[in-house]
N, C-alpha and C positions, 0 to 999 in steps of 0.2 A: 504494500500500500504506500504511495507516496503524490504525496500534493502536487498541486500544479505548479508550482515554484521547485519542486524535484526535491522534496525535505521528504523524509520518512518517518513518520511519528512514532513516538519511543517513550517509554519510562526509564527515572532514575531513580535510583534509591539509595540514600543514604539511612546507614545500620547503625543507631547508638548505643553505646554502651551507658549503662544510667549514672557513671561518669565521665561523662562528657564525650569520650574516647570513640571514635568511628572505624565500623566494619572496613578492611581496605584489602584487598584480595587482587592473586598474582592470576593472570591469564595461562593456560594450559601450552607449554612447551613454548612460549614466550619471556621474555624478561619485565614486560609492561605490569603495570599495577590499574586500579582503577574500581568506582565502586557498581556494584549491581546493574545492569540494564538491559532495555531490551525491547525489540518492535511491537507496536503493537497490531492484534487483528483488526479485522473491520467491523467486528460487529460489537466489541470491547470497550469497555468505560477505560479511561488513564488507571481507573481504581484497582480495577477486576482485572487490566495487565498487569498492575505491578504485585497481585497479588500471585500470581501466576509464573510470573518473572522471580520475586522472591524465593518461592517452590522449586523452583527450577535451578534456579542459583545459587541459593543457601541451604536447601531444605526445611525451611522455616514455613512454617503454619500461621494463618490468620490470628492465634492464639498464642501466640507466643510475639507478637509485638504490639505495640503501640502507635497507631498515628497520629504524630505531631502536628503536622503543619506538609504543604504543598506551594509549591507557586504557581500563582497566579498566572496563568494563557502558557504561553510555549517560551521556551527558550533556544536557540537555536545554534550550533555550530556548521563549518563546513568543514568537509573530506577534506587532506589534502589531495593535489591533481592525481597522484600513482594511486590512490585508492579508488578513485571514480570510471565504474567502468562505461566507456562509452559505448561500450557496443552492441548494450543490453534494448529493449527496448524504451523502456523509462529508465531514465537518466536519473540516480538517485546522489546529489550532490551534498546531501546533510542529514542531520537529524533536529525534527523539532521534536524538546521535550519537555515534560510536565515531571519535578522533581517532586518525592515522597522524603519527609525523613521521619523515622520509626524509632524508635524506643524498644528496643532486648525485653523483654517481659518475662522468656523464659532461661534454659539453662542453655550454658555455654556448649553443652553437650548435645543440643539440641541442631546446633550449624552441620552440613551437611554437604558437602562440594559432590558426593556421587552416584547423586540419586538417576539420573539419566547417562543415557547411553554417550553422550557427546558432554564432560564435565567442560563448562566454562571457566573454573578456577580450580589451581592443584593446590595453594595454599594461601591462609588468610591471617592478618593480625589487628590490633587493634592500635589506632595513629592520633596524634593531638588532631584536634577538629581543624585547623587551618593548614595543616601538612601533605594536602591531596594536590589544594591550588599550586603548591611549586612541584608536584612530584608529577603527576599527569602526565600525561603525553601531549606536547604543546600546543596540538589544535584542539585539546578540548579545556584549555584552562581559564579561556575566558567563560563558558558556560559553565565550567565549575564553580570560579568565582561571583559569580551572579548568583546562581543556588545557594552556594553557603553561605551569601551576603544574606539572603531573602532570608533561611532557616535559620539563620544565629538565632533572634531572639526567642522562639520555639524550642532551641537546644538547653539559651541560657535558663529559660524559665526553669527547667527542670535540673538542669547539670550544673548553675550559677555561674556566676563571669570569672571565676578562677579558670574553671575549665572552659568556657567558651567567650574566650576577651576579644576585645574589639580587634578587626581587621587591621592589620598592620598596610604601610603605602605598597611596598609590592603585592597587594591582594590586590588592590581598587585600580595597580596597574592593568591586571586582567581581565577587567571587566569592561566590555565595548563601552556600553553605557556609559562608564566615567573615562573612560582614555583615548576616545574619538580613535577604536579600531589599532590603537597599539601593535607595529608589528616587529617592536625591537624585544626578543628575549630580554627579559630582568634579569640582573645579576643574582645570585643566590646568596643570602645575610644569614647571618646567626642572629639568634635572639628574638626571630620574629614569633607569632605564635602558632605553636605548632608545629617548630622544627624538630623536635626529639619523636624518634618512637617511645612510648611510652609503653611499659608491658609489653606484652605480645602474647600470643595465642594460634595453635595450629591444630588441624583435625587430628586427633586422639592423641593430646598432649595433654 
């Protein structure tokens, strides 16, 4: 399914740990990192995809999280050129997406990377809340930073501003919205929030 602007609609989801901490998971025989996502159908609510999505990529159940908060209409990144194929019939140049961020409800033992026959992640941990935006993969950092702008206050309610402090200026660089389409990589700082892994966690550890 993809719109007439060639964007593919899609769910994200961001996974909390009810310390502020976010689900952050390796892609399958890749080195990339990244959280949850995934297309949706056509006959599908954003809701009932990322419920779907969730299942499929954590093994996590309706019941065992919380939803916080969403943002508001779409958010949108493009491909870069080598990933867009042109020789498909519909030309899919993007993804427009609708982010979720949920709340752990249940037990840590409950995550699940191998319930389908094609695993989307072989390993997962848990990352300070602003430590996705510099880690991503660089076309999707400004649509990260947008999200986690929107969900901060949703995260802090519940997590408090120790663990989910105000965006530091390299965030608000990658955000379209505030950097009129920024296309110089940010240098990488210490101290910002979010730099440290903090814990960690892996299936049957």
């Amino acid at each position: 399914m993809i719109d007439p602007d060639g964007y593919r609609p899609n769910v994200g989801i961001v996974l909390m740990h009810p310390d502020g901490r976010l689900f952050w998971a390796r892609r399958v025989h890749r080195d990339g990192w990244q959280f949850p996502q995934g297309g949706m159908n056509s006959d599908e609510t954003p809701l009932e995809a990322m419920y779907r999505e969730l299942r499929e990529e954590t093994g996590l159940l309706p019941q065992h999280v919380e939803v916080l908060g969403a943002t508001p209409g779409w958010l949108r990144y493009r491909l870069p050129r080598r990933a867009v194929r042109r020789n498909d019939r519909l030309v899919c140049i993007g993804q427009k997406q609708v982010w979720f961020l949920l709340r752990l409800t249940g037990q840590e033992s409950d995550l699940r990377l191998d319930l389908t026959e094609k695993p989307e992640f072989d390993h997962w941990r848990w990352v300070d809340f602003w430590y996705p935006v510099e880690h991503v993969v660089m076309f999707k950092r400004g649509v990260y930073a947008s999200a986690l702008r929107h969900l901060a206050p949703f995260a802090r309610h519940v997590a408090g501003s120790l663990a989910v402090p105000a965006p530091g200026p390299d965030t608000r660089l990658h955000d379209p919205r505030l950097a009129g389409h920024n296309r110089q990589r940010p240098r990488a700082r210490g101290g910002l929030p979010g730099s440290p892994v903090r814990g960690g966690s892996e299936p049957g550890a």
